[in-house]
Backbone as CSV, one residue per row, in Angstrom:
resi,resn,N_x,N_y,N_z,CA_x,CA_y,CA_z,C_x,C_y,C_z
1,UNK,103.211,87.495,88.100,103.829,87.196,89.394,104.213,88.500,90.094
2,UNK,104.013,88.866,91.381,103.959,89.653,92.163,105.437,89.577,92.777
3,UNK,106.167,90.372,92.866,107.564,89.993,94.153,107.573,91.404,94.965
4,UNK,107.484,91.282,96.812,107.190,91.965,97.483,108.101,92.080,98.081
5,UNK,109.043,93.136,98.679,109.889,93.332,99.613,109.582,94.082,100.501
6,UNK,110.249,93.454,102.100,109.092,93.963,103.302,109.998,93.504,104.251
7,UNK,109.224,93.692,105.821,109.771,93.006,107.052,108.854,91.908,107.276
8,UNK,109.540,91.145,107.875,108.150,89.812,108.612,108.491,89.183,109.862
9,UNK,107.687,89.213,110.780,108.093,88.161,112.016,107.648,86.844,111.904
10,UNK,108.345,86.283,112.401,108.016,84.732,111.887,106.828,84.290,113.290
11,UNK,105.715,83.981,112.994,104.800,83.153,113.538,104.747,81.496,113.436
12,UNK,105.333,81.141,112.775,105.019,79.501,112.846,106.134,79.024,111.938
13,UNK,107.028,77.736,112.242,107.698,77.309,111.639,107.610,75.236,111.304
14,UNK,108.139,75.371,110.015,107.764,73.590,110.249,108.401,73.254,109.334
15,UNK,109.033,71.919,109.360,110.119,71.391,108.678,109.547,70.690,107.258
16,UNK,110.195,71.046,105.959,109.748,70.591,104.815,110.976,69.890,104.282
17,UNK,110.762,68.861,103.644,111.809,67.854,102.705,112.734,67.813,103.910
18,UNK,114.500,67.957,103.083,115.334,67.564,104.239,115.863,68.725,104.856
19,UNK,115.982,69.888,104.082,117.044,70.781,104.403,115.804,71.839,104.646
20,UNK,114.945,71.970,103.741,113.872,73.252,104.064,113.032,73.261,105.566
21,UNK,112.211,74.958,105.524,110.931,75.360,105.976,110.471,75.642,105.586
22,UNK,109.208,75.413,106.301,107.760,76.601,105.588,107.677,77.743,107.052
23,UNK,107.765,78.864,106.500,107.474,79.922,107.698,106.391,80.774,107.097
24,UNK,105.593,80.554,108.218,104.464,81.929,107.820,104.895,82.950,109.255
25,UNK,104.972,83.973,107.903,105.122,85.144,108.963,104.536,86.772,109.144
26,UNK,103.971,87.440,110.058,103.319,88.745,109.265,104.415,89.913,109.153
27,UNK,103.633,90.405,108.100,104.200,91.589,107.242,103.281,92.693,107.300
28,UNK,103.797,93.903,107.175,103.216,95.551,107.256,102.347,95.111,106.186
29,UNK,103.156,94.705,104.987,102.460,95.086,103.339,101.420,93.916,102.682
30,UNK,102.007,92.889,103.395,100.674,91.799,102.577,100.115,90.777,103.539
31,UNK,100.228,91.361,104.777,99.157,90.394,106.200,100.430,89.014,106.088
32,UNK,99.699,87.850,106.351,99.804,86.258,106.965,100.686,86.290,105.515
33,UNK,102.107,85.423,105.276,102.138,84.624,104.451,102.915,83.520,104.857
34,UNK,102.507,82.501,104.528,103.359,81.409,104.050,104.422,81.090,103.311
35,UNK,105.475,80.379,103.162,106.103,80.445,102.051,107.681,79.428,102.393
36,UNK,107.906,78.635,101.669,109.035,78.086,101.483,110.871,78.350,101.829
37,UNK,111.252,78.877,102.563,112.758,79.023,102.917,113.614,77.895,102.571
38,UNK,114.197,77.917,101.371,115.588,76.596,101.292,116.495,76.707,101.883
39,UNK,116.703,75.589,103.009,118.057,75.577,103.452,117.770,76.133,105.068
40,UNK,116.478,76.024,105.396,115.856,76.513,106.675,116.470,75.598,107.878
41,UNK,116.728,74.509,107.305,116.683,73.660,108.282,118.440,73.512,108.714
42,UNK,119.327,74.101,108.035,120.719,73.589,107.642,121.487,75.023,108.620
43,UNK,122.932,74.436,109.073,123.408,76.181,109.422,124.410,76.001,108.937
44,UNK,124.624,75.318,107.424,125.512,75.403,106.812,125.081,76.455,105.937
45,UNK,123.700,76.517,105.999,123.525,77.792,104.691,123.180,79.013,105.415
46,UNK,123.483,79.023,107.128,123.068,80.028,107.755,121.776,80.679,107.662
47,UNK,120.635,80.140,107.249,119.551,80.470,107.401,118.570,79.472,108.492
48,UNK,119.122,78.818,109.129,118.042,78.241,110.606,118.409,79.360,111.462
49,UNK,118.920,80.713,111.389,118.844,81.227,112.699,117.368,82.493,112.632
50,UNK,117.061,82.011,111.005,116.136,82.837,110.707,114.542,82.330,110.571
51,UNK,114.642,81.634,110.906,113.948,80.274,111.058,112.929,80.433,112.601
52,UNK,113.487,80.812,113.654,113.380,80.723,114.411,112.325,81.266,114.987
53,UNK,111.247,81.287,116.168,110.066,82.348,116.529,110.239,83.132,116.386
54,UNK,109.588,84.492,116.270,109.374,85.774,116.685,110.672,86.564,115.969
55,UNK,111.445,86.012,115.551,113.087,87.454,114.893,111.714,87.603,113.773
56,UNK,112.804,88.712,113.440,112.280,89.617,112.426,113.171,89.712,111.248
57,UNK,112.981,89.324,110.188,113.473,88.996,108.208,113.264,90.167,108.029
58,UNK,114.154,90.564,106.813,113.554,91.287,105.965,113.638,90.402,104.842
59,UNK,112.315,90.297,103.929,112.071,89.552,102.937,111.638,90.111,101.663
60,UNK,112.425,89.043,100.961,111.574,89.490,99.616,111.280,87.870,98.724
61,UNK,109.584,87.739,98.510,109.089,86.787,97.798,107.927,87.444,96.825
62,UNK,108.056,85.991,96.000,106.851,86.348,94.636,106.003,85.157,95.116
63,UNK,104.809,86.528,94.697,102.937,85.544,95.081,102.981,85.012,93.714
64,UNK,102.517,83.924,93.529,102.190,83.240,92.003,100.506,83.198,92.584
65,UNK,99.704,83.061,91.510,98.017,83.829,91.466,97.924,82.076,91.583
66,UNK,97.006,81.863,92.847,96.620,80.599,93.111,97.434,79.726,93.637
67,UNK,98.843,79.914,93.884,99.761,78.589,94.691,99.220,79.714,96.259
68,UNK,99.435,78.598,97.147,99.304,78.281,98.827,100.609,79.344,99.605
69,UNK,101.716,78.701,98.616,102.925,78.999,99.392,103.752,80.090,98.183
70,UNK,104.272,81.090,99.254,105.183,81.946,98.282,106.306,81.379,98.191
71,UNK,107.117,82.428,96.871,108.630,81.870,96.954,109.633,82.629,97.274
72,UNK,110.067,82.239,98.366,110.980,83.308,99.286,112.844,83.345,98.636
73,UNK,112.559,84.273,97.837,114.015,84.766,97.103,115.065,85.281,98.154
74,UNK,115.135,85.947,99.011,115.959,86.996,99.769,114.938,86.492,100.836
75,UNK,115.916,86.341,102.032,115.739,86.460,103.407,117.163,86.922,104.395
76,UNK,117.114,88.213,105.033,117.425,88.566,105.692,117.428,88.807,107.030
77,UNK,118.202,88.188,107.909,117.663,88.416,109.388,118.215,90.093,110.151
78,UNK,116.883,90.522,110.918,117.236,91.786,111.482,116.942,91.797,112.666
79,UNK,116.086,91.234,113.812,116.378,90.925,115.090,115.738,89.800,115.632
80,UNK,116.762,88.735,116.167,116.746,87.751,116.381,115.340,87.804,118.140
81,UNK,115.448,88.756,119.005,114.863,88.320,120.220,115.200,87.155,121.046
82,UNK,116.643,87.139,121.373,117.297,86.034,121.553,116.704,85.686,123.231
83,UNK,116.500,86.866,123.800,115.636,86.947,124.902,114.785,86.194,125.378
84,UNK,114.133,86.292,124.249,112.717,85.382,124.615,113.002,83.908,124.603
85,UNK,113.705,83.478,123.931,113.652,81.787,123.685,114.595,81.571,124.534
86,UNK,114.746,82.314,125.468,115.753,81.935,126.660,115.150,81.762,128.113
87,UNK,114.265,82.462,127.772,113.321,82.761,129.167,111.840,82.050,128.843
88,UNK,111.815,80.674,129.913,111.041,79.902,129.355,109.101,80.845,129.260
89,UNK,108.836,81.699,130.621,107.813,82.417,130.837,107.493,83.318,129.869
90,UNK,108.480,84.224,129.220,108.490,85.061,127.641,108.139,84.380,126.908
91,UNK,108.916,83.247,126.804,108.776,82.590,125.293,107.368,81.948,125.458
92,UNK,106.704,81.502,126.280,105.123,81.053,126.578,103.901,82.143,126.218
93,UNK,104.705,83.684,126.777,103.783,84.728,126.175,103.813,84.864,124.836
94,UNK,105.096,84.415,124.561,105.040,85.032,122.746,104.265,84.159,122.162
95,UNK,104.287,82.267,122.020,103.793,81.542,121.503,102.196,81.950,122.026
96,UNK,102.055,82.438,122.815,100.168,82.737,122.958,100.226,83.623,121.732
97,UNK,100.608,84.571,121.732,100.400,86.075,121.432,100.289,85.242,119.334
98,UNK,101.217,84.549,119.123,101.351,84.160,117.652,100.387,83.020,117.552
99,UNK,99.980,82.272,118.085,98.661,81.629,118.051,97.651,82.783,117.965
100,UNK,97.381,83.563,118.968,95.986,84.473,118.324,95.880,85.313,117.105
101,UNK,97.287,85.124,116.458,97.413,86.108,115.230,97.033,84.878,113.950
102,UNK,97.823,83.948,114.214,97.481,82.898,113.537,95.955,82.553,112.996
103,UNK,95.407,82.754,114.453,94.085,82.883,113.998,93.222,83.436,113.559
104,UNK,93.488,84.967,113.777,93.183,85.961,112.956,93.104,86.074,111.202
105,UNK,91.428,86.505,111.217,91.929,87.066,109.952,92.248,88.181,109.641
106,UNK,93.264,88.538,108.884,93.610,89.672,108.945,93.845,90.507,107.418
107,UNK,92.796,91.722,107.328,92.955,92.024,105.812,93.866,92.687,105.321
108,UNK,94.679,92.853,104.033,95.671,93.155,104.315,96.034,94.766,104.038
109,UNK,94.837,95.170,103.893,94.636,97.146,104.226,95.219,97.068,105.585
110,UNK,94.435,96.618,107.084,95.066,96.410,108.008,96.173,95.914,108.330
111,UNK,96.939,95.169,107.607,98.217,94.373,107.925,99.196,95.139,108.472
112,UNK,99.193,96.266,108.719,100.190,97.062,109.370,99.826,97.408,110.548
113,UNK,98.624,97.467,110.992,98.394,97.837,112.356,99.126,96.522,113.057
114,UNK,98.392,95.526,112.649,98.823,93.902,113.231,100.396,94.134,113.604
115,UNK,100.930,94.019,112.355,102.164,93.961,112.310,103.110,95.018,113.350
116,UNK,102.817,96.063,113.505,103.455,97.104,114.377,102.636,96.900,116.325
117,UNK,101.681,96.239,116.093,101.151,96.011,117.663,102.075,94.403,118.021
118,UNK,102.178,93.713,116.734,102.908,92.440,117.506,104.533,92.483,117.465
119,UNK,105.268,93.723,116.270,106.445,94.444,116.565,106.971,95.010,118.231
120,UNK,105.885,95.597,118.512,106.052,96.576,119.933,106.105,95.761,121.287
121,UNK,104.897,94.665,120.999,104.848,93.709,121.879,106.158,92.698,121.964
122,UNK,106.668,92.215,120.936,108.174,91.398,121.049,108.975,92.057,121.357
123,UNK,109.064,93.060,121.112,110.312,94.257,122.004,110.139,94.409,123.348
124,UNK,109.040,94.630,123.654,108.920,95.319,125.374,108.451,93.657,125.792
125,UNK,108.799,92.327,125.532,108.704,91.079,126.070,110.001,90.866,125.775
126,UNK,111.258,91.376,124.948,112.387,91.410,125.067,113.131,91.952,126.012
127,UNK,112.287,92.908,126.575,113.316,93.791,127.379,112.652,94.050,128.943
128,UNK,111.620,93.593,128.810,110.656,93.852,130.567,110.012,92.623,131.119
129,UNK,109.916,92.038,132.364,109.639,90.777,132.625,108.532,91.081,133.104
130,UNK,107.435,91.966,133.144,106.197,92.564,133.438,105.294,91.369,132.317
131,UNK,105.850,90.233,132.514,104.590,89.532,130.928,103.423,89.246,130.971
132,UNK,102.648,89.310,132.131,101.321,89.461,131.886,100.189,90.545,131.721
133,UNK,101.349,91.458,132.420,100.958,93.105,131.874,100.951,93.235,130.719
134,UNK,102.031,92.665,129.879,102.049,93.384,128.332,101.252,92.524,127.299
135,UNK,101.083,90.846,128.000,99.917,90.212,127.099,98.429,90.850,127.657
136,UNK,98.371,91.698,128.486,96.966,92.402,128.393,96.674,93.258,127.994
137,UNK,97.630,94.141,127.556,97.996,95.002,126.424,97.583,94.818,125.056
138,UNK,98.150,93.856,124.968,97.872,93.098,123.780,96.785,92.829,123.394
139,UNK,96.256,92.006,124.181,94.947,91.459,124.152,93.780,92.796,124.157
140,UNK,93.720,93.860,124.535,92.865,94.763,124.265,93.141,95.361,123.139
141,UNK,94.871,95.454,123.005,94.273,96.209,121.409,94.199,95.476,120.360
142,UNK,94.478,94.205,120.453,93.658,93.241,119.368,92.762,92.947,119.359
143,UNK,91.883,92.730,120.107,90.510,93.580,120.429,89.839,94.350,119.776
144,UNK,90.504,95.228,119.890,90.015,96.942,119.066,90.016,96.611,117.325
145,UNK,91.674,95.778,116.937,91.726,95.756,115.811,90.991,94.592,115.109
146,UNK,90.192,93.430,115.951,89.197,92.750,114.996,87.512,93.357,115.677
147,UNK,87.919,94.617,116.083,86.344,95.332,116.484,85.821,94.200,117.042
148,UNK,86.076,93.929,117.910,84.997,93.097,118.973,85.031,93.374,120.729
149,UNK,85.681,94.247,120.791,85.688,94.766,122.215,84.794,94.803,123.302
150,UNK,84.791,93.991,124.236,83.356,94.082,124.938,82.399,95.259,124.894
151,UNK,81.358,94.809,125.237,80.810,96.314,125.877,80.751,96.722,127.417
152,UNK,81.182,97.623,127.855,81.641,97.701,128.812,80.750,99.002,129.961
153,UNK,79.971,99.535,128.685,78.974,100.602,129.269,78.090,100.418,130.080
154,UNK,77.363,99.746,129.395,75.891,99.163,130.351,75.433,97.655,130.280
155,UNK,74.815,96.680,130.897,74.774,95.608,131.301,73.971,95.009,130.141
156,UNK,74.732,94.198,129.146,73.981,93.849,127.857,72.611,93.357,128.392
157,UNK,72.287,92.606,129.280,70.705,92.087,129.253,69.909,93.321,129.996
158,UNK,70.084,93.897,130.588,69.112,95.127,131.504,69.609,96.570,130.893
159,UNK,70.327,96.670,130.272,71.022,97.592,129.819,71.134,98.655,131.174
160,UNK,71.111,98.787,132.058,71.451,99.523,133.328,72.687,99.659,133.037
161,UNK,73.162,101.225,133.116,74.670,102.171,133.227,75.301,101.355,134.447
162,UNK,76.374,101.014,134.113,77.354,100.095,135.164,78.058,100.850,135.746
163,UNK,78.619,102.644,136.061,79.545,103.399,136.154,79.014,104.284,136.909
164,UNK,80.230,104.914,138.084,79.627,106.316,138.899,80.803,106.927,138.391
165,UNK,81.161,108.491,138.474,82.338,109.240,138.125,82.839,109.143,139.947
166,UNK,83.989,109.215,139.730,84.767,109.648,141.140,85.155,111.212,140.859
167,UNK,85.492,111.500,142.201,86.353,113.167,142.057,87.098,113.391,140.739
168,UNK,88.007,112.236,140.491,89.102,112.791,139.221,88.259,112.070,138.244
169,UNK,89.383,111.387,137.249,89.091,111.073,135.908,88.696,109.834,135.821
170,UNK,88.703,108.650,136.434,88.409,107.765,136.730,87.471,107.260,137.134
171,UNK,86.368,106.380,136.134,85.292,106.249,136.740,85.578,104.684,137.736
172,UNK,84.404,104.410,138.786,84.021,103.183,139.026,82.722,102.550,139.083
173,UNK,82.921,101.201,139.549,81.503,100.674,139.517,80.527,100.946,140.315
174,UNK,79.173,100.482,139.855,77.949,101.165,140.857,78.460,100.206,141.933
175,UNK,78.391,98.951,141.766,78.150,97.329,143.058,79.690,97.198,143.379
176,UNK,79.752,96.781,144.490,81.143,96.065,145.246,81.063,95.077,144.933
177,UNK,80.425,94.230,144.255,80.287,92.689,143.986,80.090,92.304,142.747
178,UNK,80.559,91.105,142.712,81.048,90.409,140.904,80.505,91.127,140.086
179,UNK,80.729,91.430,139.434,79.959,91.771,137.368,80.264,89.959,137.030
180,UNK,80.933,89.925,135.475,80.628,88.862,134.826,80.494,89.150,133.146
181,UNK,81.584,88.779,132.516,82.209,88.853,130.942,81.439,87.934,130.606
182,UNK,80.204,88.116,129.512,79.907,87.156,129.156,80.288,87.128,127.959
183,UNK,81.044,85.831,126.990,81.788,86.138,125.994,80.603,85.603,124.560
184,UNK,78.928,85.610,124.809,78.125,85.535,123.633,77.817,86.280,123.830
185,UNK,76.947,87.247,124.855,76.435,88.357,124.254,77.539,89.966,124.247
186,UNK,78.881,89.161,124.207,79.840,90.373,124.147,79.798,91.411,124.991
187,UNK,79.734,91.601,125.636,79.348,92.324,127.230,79.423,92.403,128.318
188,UNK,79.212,93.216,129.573,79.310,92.753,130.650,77.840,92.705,131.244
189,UNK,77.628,91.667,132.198,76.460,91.089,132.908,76.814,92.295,134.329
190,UNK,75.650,92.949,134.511,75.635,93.330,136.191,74.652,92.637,137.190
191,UNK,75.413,92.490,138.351,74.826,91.663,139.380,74.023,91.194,139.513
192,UNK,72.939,91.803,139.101,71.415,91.558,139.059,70.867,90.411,138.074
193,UNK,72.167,90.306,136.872,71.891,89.649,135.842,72.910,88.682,135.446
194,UNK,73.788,88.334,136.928,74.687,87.228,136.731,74.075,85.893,136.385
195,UNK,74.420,84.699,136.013,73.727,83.513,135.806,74.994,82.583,135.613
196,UNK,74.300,81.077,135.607,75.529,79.944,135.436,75.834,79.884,134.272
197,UNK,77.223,79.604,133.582,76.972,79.398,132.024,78.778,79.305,132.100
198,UNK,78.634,78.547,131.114,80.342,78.215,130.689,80.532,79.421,129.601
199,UNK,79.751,80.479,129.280,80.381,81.445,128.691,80.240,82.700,129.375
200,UNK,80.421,82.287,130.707,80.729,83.347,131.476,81.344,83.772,132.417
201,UNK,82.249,84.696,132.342,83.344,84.472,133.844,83.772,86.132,134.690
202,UNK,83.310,85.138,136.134,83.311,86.534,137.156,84.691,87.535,136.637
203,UNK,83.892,88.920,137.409,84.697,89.696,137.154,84.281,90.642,138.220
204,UNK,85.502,90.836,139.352,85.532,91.645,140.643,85.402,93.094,140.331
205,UNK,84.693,93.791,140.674,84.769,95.633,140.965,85.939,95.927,140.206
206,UNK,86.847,95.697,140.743,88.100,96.336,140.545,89.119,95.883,139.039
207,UNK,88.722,94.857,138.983,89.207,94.165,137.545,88.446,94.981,136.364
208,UNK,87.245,95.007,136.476,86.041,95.344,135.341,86.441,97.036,135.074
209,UNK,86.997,97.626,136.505,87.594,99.264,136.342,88.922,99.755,135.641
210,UNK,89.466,98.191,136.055,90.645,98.795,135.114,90.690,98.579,133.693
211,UNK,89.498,97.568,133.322,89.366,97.147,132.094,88.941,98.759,131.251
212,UNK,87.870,99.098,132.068,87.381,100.010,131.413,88.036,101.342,131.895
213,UNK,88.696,101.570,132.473,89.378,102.912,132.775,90.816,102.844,131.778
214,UNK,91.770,101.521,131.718,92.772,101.776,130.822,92.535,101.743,129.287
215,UNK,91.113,101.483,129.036,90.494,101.878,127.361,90.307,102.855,127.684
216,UNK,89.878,103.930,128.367,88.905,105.350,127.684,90.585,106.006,128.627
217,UNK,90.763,105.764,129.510,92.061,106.448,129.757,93.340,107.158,129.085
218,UNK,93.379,106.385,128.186,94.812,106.756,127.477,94.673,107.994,126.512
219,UNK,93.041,108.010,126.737,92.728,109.453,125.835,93.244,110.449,126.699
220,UNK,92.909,110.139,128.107,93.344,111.357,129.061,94.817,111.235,129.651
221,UNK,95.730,110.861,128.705,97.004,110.511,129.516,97.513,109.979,130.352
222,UNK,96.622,109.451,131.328,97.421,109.122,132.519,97.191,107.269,132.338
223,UNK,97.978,106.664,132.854,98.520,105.276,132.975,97.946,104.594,134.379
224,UNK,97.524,103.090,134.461,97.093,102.703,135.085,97.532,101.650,135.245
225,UNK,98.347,101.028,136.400,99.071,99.797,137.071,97.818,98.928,137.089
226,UNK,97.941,97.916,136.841,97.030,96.800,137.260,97.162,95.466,138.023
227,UNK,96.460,95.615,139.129,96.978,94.769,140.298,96.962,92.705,140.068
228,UNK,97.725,92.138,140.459,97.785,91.055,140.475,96.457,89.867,140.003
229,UNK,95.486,90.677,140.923,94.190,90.111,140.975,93.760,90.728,139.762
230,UNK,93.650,91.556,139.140,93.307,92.130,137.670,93.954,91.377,136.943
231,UNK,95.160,91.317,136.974,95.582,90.429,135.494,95.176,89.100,135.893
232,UNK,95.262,88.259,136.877,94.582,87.094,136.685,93.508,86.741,136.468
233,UNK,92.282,87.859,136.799,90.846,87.199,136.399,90.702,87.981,135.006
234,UNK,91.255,89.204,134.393,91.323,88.980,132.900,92.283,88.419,131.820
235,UNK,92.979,87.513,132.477,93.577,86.732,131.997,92.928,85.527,131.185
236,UNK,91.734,84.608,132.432,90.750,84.125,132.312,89.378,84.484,131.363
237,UNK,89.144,85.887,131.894,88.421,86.366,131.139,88.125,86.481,129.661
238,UNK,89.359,87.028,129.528,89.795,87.498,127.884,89.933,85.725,127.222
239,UNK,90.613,85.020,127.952,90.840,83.801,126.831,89.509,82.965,126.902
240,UNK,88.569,83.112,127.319,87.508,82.441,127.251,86.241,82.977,126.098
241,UNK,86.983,84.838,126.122,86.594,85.777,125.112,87.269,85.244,123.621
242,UNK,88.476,85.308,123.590,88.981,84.895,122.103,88.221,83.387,122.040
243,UNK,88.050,82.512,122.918,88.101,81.196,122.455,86.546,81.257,121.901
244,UNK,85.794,81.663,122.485,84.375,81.717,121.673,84.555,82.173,120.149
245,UNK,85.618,83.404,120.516,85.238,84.527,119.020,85.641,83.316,117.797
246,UNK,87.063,82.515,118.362,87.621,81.925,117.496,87.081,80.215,117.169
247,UNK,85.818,80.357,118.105,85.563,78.694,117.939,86.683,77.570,117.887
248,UNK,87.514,78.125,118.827,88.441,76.518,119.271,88.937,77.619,120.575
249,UNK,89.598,76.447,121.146,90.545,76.965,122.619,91.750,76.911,122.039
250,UNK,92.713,77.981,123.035,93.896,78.070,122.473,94.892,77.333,122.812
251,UNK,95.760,76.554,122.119,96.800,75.043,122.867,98.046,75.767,124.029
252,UNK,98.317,77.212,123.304,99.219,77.474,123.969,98.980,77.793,125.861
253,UNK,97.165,78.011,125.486,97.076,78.590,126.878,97.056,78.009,128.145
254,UNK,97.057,76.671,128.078,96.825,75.693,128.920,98.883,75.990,130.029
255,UNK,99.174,75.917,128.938,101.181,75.957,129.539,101.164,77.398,130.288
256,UNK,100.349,77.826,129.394,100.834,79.816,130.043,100.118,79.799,131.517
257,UNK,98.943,79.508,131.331,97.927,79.598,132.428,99.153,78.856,133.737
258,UNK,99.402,77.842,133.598,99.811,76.752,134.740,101.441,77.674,134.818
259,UNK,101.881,77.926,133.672,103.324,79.004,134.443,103.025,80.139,135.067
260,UNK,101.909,80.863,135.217,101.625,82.305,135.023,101.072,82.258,136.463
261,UNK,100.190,81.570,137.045,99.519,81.761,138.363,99.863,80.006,139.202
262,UNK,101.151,79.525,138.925,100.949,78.828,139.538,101.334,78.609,141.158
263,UNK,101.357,80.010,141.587,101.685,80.123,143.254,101.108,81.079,143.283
């Protein structure tokens, strides 16, 4: 028997027997776990406040070789994010953000990148109401960390260079008119090679630049605001991207979508 002591944010919670939970939550040291909390459900034993989305435990449980669920000895709460479950629009970003982790697989050599990108992200959704900025944040560098990042160079079917340099550091597009994310052949479509298809969704000049200027950018320091119309059509974009990668649609996104652009 294995016993691990660590931090964990809680991703998913659900009521077991009378008084328990089961919380799976990620950790730096051993990715996704599952595992049993007694007394989860009770605040006589002061552990439902730990219970809760997104705070952060420090834990310590033993893996038994072949059970489902660990056994959670020590649970400690260290920040609640009382923030978020107050603010109905936060708390909609976070439940996206822990659905796509959920779905993730995640190995647990990597389990620390995960863990410190969805750390950083509950903090700056604790403290900045910018939330569709920082779920696009997100969404690219989780991206990066299950290596599936569009391609963004040249036009997967014609392979034609999609990019002119401007004066500074910043490149843009050749066309003033749509590109197009197509989320099977992982790529972007240029004009020439747009088509109808439910796995594919427009993408304006200016959206497709910031996509690709705030990836190769951050090598060169400088920071890039992204306008209204950018986060809404890769908003679209991107979740039509995970939903292929992940073969289902995501439940949370339907609520986010209708709070997020609905004026």
């Amino acid at each position: 028997m294995k016993v691990i002591e660590t931090d964990g944010i809680v991703l998913k919670t659900m009521d077991f027997k009378e008084n328990d939970s089961i919380l799976t939550f990620l950790t730096p040291e051993a990715g996704k776990i599952a595992g049993v909390l007694h007394g989860g459900k009770s605040t006589r034993s002061g552990n439902s406040a730990k219970t809760e989305l997104f705070v952060t435990n420090h834990l310590e449980f033993s893996i038994k070789t072949g059970a489902e669920l660990v056994r959670i000895r020590k649970c400690e709460l260290l920040v609640s994010h009382a923030q978020i479950r107050q603010n109905y629009s936060k708390f909609l970003h976070a439940c996206y953000l822990s659905e796509l982790l959920l779905f993730c697989e995640i190995p647990v050599v990597e389990s620390e990148d995960y863990f410190n990108l969805l750390k950083r992200t509950i903090s700056q959704l604790s403290e900045f109401d910018n939330c569709a900025e920082i779920k696009l944040n997100f969404e690219m560098q989780l991206l990066k960390l299950l290596g599936i990042s569009p391609s963004l160079i040249s036009c997967t079917v014609c392979e034609n260079f999609l990019w002119k340099r401007n004066s500074g550091e910043l490149m843009s597009t050749k066309y003033s008119i749509p590109y197009q994310l197509d989320a099977i052949q992982g790529g972007i479509r240029c004009p020439d090679c747009c088509i109808n298809s439910t796995y594919t969704v427009a993408l304006h000049p200016g959206s497709l630049s910031f996509l690709y200027n705030s990836q190769s950018g951050r090598k060169n320091g400088f920071k890039i605001k992204p306008t209204q119309n950018n986060l809404k059509e890769l908003d679209q974009a991107l979740n039509l991207y995970f939903s292929h990668f992940f073969g289902r649609n995501l439940k949370s996104y339907s609520l986010l979508k209708d709070n997020s652009w609905k004026n």
